[in-house]
mmCIF file of the N, C-alpha and C atoms, coordinates in Angstrom:
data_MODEL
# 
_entry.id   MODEL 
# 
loop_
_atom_site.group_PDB 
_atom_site.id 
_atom_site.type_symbol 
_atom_site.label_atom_id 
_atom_site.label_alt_id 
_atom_site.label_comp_id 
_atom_site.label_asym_id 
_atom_site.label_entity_id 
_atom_site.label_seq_id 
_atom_site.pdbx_PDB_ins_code 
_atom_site.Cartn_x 
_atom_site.Cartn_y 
_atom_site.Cartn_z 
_atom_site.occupancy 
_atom_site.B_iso_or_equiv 
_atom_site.pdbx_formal_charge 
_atom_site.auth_seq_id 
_atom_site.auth_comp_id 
_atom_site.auth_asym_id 
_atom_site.auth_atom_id 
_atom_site.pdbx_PDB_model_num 
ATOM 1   N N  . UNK A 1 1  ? -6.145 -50.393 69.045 1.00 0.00 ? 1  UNK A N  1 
ATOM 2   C CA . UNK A 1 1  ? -5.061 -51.080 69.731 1.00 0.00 ? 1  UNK A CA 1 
ATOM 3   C C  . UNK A 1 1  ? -5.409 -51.227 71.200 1.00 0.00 ? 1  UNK A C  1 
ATOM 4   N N  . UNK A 1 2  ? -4.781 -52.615 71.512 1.00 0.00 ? 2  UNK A N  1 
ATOM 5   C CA . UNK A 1 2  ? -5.204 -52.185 73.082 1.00 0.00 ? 2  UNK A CA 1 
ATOM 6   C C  . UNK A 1 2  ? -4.317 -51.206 74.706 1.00 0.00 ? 2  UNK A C  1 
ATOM 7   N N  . UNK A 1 3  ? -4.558 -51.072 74.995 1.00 0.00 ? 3  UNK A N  1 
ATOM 8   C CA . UNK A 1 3  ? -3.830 -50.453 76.096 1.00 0.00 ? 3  UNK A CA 1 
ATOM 9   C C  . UNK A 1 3  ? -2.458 -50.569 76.228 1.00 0.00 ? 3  UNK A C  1 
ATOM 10  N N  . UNK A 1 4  ? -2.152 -51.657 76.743 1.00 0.00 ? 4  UNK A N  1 
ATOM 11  C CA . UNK A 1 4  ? -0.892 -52.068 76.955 1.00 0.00 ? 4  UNK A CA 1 
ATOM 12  C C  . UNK A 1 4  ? -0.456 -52.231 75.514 1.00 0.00 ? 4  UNK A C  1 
ATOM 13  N N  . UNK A 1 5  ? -0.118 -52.358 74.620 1.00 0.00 ? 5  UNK A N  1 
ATOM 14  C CA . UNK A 1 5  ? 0.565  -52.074 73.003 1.00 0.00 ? 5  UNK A CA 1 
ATOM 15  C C  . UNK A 1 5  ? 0.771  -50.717 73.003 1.00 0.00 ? 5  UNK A C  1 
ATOM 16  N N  . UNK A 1 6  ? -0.134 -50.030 73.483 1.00 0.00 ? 6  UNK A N  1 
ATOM 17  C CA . UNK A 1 6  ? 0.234  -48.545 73.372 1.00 0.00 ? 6  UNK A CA 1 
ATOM 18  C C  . UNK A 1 6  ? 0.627  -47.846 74.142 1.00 0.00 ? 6  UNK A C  1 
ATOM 19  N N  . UNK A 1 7  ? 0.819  -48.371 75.368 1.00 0.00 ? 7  UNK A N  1 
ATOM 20  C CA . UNK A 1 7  ? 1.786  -48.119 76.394 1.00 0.00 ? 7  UNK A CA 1 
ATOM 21  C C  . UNK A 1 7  ? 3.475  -48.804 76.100 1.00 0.00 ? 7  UNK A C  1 
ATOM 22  N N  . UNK A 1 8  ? 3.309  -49.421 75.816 1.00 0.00 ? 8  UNK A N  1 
ATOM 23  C CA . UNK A 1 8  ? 4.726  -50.521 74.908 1.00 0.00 ? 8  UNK A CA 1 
ATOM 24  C C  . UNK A 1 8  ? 5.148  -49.268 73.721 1.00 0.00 ? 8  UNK A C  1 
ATOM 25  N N  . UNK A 1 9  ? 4.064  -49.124 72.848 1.00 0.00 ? 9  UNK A N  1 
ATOM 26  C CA . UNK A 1 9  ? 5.056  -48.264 71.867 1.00 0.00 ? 9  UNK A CA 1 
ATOM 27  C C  . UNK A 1 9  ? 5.313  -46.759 72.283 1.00 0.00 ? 9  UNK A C  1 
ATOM 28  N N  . UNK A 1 10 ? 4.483  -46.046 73.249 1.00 0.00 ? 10 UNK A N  1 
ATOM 29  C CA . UNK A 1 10 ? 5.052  -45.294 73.481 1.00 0.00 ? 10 UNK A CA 1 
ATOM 30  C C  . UNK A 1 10 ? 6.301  -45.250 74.379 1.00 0.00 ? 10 UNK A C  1 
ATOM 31  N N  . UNK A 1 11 ? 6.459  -46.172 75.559 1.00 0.00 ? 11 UNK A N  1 
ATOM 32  C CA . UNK A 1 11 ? 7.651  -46.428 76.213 1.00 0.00 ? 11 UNK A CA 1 
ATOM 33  C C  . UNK A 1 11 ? 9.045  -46.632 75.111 1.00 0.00 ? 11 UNK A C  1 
ATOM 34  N N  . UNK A 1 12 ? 8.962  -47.235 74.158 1.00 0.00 ? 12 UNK A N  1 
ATOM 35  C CA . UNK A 1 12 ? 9.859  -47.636 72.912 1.00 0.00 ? 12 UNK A CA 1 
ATOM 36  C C  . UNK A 1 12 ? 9.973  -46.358 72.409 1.00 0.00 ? 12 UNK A C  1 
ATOM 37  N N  . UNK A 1 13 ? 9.608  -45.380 72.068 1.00 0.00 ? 13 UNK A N  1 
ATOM 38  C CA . UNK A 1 13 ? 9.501  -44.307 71.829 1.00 0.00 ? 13 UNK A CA 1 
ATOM 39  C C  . UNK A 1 13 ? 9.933  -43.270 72.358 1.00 0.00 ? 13 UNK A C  1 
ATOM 40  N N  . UNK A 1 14 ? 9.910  -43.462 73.645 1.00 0.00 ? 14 UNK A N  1 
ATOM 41  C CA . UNK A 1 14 ? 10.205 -42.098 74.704 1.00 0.00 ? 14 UNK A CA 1 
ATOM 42  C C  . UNK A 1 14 ? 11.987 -42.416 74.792 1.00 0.00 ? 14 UNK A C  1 
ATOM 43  N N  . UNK A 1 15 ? 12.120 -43.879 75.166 1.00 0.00 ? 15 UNK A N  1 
ATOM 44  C CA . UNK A 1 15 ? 13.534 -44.337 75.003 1.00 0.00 ? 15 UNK A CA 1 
ATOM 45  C C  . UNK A 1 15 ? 14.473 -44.398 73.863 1.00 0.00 ? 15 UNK A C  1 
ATOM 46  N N  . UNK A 1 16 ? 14.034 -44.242 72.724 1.00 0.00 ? 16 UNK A N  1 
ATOM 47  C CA . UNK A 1 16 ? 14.657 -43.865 71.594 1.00 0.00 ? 16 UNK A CA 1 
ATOM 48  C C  . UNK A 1 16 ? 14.941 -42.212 71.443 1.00 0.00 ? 16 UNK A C  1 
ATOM 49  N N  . UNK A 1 17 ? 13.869 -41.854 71.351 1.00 0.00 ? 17 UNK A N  1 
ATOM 50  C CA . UNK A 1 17 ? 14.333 -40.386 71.518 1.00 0.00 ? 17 UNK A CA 1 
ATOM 51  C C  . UNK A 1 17 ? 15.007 -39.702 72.655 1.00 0.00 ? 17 UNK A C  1 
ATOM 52  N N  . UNK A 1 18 ? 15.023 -40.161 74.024 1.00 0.00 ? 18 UNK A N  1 
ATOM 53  C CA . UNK A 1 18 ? 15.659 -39.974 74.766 1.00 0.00 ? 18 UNK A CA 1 
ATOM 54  C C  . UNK A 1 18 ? 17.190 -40.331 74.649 1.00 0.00 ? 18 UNK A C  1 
ATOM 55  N N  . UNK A 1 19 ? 16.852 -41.872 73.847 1.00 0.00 ? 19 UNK A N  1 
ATOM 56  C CA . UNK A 1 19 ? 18.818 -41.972 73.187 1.00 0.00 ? 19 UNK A CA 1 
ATOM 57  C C  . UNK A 1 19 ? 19.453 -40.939 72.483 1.00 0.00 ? 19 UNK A C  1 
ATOM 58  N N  . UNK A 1 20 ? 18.596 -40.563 71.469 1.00 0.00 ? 20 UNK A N  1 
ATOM 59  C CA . UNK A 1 20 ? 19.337 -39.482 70.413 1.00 0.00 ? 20 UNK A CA 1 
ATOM 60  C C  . UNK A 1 20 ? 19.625 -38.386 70.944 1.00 0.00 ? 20 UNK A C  1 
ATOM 61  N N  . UNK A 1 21 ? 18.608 -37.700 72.003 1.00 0.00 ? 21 UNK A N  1 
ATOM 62  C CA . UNK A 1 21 ? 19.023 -36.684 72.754 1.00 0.00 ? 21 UNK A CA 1 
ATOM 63  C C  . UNK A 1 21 ? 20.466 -36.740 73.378 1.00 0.00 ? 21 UNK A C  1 
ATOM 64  N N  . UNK A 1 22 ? 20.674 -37.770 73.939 1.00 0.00 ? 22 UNK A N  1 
ATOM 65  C CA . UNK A 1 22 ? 21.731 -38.265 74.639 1.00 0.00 ? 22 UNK A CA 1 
ATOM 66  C C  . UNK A 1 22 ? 22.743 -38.298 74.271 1.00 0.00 ? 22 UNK A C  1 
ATOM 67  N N  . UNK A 1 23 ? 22.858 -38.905 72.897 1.00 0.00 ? 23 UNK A N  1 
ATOM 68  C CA . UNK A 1 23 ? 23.904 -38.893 71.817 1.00 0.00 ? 23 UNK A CA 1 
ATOM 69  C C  . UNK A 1 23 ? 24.353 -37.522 71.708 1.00 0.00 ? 23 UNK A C  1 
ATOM 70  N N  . UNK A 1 24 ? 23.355 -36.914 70.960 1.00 0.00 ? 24 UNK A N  1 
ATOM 71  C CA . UNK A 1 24 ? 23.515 -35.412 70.078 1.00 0.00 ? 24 UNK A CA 1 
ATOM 72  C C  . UNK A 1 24 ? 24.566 -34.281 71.812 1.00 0.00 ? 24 UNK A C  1 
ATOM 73  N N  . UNK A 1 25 ? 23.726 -34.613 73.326 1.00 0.00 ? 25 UNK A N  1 
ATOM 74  C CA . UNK A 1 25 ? 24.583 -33.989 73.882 1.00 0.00 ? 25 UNK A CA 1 
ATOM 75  C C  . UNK A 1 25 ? 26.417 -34.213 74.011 1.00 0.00 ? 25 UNK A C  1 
ATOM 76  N N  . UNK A 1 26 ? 26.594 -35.939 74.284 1.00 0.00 ? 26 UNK A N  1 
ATOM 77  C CA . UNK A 1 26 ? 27.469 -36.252 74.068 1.00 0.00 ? 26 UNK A CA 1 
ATOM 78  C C  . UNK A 1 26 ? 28.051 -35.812 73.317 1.00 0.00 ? 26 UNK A C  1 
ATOM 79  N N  . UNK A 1 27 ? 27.747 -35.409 71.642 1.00 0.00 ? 27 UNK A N  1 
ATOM 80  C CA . UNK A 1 27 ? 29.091 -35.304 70.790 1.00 0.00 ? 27 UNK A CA 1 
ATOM 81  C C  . UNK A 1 27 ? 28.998 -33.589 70.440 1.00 0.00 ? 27 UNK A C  1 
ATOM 82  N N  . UNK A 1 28 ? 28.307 -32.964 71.381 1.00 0.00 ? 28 UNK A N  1 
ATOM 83  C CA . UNK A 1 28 ? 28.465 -31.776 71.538 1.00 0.00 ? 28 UNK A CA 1 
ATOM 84  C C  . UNK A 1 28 ? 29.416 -30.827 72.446 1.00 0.00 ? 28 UNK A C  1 
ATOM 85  N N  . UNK A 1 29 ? 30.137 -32.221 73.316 1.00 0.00 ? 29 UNK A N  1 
ATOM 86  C CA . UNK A 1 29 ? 31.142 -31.804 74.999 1.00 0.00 ? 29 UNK A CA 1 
ATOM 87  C C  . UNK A 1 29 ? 32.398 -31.833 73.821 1.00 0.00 ? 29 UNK A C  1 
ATOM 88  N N  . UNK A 1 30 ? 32.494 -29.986 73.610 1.00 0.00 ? 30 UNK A N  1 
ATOM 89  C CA . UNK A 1 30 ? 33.923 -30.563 72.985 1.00 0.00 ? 30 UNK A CA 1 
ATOM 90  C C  . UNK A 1 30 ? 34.643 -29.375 73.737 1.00 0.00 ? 30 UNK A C  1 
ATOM 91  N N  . UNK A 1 31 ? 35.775 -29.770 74.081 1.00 0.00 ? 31 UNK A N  1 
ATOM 92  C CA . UNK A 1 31 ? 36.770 -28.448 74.623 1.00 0.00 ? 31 UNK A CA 1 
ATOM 93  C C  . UNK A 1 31 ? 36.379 -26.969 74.191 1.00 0.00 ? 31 UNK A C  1 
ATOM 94  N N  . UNK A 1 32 ? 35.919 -25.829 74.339 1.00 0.00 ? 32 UNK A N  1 
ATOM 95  C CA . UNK A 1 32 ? 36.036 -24.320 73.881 1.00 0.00 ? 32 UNK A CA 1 
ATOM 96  C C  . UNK A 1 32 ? 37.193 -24.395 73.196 1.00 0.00 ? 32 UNK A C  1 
ATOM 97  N N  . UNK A 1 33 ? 38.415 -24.785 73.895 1.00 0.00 ? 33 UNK A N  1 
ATOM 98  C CA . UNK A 1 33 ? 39.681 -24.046 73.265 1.00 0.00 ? 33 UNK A CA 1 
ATOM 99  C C  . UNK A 1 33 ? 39.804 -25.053 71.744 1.00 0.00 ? 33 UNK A C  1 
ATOM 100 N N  . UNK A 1 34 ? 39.037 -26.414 71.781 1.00 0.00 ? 34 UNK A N  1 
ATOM 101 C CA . UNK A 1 34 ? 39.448 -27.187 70.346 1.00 0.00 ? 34 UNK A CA 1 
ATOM 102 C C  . UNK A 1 34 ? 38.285 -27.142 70.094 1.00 0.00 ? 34 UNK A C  1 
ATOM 103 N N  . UNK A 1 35 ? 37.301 -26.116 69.706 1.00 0.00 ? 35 UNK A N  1 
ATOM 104 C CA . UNK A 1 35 ? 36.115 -26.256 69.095 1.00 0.00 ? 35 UNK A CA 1 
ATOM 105 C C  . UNK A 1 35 ? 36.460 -26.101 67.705 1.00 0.00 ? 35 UNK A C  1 
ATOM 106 N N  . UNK A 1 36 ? 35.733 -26.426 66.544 1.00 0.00 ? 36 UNK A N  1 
ATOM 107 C CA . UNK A 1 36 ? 36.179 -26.470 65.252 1.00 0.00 ? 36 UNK A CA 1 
ATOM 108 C C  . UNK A 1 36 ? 35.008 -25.272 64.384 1.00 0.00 ? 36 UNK A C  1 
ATOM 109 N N  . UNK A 1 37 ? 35.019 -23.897 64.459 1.00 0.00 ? 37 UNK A N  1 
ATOM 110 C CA . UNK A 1 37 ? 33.944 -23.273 63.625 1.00 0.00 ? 37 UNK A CA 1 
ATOM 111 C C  . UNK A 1 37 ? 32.991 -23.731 62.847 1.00 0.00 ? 37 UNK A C  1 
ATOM 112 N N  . UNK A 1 38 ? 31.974 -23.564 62.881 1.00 0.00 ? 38 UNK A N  1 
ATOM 113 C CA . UNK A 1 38 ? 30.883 -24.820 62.076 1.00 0.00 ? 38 UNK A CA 1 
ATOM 114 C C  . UNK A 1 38 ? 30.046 -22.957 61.339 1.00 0.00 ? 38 UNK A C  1 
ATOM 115 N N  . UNK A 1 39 ? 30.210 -22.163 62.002 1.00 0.00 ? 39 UNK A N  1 
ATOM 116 C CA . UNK A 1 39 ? 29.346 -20.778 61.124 1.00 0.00 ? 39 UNK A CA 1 
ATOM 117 C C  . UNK A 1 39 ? 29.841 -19.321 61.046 1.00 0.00 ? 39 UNK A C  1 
ATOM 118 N N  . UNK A 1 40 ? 29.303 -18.634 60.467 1.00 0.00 ? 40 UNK A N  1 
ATOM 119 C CA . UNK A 1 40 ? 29.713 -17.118 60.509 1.00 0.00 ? 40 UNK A CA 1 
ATOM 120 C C  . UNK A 1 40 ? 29.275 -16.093 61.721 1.00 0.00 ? 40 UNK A C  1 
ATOM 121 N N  . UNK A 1 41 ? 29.874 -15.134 62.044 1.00 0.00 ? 41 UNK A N  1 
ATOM 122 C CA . UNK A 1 41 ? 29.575 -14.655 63.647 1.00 0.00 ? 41 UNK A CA 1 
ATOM 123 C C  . UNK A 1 41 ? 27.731 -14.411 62.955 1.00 0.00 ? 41 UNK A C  1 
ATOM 124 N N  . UNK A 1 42 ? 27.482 -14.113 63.992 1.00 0.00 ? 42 UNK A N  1 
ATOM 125 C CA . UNK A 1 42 ? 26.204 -14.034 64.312 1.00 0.00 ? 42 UNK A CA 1 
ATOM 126 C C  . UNK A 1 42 ? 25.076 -15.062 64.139 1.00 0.00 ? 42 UNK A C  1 
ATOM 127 N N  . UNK A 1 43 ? 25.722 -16.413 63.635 1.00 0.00 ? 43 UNK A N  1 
ATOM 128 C CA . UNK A 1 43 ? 24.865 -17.090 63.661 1.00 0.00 ? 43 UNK A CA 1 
ATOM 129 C C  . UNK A 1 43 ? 23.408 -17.821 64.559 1.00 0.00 ? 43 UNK A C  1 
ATOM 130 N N  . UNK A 1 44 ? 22.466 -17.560 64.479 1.00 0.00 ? 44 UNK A N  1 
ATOM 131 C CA . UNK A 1 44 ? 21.325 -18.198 65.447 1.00 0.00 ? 44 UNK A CA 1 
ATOM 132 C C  . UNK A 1 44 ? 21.601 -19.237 65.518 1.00 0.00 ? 44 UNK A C  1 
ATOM 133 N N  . UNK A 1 45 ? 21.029 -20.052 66.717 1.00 0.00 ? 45 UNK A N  1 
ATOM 134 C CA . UNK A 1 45 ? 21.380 -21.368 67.254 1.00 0.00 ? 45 UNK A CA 1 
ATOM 135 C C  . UNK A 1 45 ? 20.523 -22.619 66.173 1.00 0.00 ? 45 UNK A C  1 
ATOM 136 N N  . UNK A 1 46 ? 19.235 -21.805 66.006 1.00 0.00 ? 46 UNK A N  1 
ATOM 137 C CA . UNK A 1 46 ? 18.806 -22.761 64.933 1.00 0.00 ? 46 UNK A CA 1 
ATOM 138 C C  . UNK A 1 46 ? 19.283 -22.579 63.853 1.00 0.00 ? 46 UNK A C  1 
ATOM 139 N N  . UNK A 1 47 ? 19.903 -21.667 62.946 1.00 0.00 ? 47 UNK A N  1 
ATOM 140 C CA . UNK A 1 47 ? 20.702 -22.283 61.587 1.00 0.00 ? 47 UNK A CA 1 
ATOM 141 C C  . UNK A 1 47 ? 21.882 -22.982 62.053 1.00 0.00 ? 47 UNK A C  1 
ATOM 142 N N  . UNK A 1 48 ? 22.362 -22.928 63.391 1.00 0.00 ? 48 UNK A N  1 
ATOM 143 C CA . UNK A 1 48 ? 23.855 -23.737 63.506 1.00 0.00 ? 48 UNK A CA 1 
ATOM 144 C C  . UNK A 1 48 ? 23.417 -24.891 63.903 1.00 0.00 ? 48 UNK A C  1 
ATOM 145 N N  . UNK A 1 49 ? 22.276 -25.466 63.769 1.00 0.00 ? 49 UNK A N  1 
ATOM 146 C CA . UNK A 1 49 ? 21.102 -26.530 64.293 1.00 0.00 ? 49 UNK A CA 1 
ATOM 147 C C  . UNK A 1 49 ? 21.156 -27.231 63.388 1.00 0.00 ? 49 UNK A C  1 
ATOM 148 N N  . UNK A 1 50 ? 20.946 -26.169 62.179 1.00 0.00 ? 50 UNK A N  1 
ATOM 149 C CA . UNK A 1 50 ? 20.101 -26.663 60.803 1.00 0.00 ? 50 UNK A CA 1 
ATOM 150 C C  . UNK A 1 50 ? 21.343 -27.242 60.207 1.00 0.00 ? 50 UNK A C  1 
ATOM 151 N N  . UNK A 1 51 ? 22.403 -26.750 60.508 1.00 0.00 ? 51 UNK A N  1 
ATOM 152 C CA . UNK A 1 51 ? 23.978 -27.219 59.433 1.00 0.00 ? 51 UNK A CA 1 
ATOM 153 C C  . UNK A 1 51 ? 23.943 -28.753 60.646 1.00 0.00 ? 51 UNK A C  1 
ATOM 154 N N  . UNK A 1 52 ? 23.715 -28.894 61.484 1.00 0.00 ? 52 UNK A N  1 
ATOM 155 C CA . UNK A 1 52 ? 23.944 -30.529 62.220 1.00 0.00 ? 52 UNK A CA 1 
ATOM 156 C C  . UNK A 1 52 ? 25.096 -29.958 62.682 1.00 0.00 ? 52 UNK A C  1 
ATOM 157 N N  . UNK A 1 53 ? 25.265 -28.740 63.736 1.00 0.00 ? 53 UNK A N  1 
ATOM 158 C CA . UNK A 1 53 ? 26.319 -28.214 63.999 1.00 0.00 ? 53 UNK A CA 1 
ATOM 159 C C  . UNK A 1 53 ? 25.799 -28.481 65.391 1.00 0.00 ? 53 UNK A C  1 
ATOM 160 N N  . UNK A 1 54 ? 26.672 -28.139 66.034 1.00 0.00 ? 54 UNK A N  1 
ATOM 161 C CA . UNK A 1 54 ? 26.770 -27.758 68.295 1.00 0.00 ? 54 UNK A CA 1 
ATOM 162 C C  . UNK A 1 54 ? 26.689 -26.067 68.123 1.00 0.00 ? 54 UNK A C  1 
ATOM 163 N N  . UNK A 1 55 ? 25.840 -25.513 69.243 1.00 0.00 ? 55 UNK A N  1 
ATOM 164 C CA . UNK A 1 55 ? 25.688 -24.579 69.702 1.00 0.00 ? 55 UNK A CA 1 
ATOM 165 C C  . UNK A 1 55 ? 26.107 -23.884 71.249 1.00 0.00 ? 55 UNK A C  1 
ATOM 166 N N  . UNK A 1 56 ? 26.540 -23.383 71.525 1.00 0.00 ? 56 UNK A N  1 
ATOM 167 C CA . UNK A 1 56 ? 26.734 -23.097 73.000 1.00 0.00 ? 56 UNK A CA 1 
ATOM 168 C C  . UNK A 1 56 ? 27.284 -21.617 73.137 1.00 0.00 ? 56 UNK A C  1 
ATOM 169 N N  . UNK A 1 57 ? 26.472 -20.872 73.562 1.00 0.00 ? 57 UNK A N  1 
ATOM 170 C CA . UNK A 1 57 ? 26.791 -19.257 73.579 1.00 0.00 ? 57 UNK A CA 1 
ATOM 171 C C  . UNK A 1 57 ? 27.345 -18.643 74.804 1.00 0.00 ? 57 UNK A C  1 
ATOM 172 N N  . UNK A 1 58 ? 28.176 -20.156 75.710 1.00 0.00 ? 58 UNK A N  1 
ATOM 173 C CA . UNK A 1 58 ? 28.138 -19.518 77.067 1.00 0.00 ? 58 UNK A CA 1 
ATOM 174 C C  . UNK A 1 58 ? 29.567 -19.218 77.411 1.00 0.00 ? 58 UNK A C  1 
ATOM 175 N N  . UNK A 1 59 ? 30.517 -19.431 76.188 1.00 0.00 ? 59 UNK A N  1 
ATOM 176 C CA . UNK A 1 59 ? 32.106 -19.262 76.188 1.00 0.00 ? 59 UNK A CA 1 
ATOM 177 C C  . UNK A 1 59 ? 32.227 -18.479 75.633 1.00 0.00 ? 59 UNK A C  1 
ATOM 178 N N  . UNK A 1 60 ? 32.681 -16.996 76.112 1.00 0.00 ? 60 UNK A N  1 
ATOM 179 C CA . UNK A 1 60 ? 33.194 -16.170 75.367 1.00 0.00 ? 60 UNK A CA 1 
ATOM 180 C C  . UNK A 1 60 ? 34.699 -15.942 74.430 1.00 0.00 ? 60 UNK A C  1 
ATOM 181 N N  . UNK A 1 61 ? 34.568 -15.795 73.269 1.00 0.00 ? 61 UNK A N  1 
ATOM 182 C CA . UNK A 1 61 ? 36.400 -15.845 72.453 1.00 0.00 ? 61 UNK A CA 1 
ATOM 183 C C  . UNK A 1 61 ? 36.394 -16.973 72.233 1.00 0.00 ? 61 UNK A C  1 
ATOM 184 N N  . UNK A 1 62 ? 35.263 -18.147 71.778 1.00 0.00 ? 62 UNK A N  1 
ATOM 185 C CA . UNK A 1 62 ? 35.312 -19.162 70.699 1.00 0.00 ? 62 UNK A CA 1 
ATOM 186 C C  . UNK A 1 62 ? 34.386 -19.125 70.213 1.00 0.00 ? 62 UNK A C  1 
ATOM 187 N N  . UNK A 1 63 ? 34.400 -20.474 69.072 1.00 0.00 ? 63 UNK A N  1 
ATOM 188 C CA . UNK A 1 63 ? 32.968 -20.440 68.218 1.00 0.00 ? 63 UNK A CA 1 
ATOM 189 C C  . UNK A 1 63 ? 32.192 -20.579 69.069 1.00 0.00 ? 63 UNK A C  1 
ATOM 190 N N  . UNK A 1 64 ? 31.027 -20.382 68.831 1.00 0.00 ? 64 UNK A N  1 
ATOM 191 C CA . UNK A 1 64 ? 29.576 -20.844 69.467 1.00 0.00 ? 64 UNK A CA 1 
ATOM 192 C C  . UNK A 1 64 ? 29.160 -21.550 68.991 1.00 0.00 ? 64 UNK A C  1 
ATOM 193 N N  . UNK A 1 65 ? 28.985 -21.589 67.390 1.00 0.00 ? 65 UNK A N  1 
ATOM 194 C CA . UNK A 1 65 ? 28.512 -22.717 66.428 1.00 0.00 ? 65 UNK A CA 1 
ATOM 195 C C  . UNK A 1 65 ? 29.827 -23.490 66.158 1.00 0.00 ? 65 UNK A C  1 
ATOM 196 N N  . UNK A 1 66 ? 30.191 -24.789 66.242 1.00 0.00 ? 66 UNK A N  1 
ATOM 197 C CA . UNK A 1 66 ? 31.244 -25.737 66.183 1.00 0.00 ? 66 UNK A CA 1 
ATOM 198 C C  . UNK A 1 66 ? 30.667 -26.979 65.298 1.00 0.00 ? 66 UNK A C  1 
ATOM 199 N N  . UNK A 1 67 ? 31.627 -27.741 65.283 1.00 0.00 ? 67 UNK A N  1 
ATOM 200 C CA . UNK A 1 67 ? 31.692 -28.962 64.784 1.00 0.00 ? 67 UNK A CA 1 
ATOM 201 C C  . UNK A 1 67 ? 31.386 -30.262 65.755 1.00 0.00 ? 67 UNK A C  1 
ATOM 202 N N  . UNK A 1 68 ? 30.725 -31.199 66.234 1.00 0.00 ? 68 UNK A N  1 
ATOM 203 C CA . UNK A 1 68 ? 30.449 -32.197 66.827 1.00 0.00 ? 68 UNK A CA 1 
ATOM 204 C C  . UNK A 1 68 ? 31.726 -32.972 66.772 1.00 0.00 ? 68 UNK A C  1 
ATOM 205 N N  . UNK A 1 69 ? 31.966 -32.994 68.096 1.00 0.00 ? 69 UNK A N  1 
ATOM 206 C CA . UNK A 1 69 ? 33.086 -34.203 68.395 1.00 0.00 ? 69 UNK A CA 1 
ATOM 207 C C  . UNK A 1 69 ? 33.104 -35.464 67.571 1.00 0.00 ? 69 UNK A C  1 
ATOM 208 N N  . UNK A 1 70 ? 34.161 -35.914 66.951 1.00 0.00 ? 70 UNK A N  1 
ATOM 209 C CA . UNK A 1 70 ? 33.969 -37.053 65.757 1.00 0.00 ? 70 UNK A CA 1 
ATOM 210 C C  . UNK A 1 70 ? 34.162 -38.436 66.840 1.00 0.00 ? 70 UNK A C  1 
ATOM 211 N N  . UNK A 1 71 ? 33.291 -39.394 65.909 1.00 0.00 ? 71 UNK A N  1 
ATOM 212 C CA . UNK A 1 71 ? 32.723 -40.646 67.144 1.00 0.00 ? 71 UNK A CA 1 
ATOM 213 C C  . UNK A 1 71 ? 33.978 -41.447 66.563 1.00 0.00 ? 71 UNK A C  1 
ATOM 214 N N  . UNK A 1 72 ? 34.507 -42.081 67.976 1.00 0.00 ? 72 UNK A N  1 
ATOM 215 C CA . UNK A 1 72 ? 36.041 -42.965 67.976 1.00 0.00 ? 72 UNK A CA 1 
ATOM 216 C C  . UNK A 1 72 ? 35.413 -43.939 67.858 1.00 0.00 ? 72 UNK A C  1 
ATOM 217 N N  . UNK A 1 73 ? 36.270 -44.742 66.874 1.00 0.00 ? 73 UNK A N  1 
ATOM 218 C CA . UNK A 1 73 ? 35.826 -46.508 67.113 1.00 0.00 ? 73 UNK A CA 1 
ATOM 219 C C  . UNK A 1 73 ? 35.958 -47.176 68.566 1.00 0.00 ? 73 UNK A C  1 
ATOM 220 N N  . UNK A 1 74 ? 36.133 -46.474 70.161 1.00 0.00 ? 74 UNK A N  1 
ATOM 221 C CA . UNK A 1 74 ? 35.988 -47.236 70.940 1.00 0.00 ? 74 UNK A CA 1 
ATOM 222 C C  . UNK A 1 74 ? 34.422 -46.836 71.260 1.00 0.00 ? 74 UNK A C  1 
ATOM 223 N N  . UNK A 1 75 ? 33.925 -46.259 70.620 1.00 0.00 ? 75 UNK A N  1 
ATOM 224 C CA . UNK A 1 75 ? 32.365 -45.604 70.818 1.00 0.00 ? 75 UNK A CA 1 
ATOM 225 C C  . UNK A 1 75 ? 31.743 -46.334 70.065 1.00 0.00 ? 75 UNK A C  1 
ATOM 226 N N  . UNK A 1 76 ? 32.367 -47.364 69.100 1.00 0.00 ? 76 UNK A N  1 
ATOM 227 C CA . UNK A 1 76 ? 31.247 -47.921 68.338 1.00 0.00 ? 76 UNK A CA 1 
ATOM 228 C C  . UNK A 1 76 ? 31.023 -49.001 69.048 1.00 0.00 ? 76 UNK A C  1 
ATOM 229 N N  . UNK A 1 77 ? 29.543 -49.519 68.845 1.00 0.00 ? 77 UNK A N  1 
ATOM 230 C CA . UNK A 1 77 ? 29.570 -51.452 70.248 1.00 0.00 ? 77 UNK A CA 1 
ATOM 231 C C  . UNK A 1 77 ? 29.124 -51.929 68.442 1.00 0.00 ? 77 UNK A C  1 
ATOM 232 N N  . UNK A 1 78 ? 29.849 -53.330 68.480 1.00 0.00 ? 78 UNK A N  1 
ATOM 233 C CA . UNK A 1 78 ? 29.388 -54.183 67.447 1.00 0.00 ? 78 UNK A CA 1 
ATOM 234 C C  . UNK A 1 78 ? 29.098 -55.401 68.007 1.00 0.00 ? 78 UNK A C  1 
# 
């Protein structure tokens, strides 16, 4: 391939995954006090990973492992 194609797909690349990152933080901002339990106490961050759950160990007296904020139809672009 030549240079520039592969500078193109990796740029396409870095920006896609940089979207999903983006996403996944977004629907992870959910209130402590309305977090929705997503695991059992002691769960590691990677099995509450592995369920497609939110993690955050920095609120004490809620879940840590939760449920992802559910996406509103003003979040959808058509």
């Amino acid at each position: 391939m030549e240079p520039k194609v592969i500078c193109v797909v990796v740029l396409a690349l870095s920006l896609a995954l940089s979207s999903l990152a983006q996403d996944e933080t977004e629907m992870c901002q959910v209130e402590p006090h309305q977090r929705q339990n997503c695991g059992q106490p002691g769960i590691t961050a990677k099995e509450c990973k592995d369920k497609h759950c939110c993690f955050d160990s920095t609120v004490r007296g809620v879940p840590w492992c939760f449920y992802p904020a559910p996406v509103r139809d003003e979040d959808c672009e058509f």
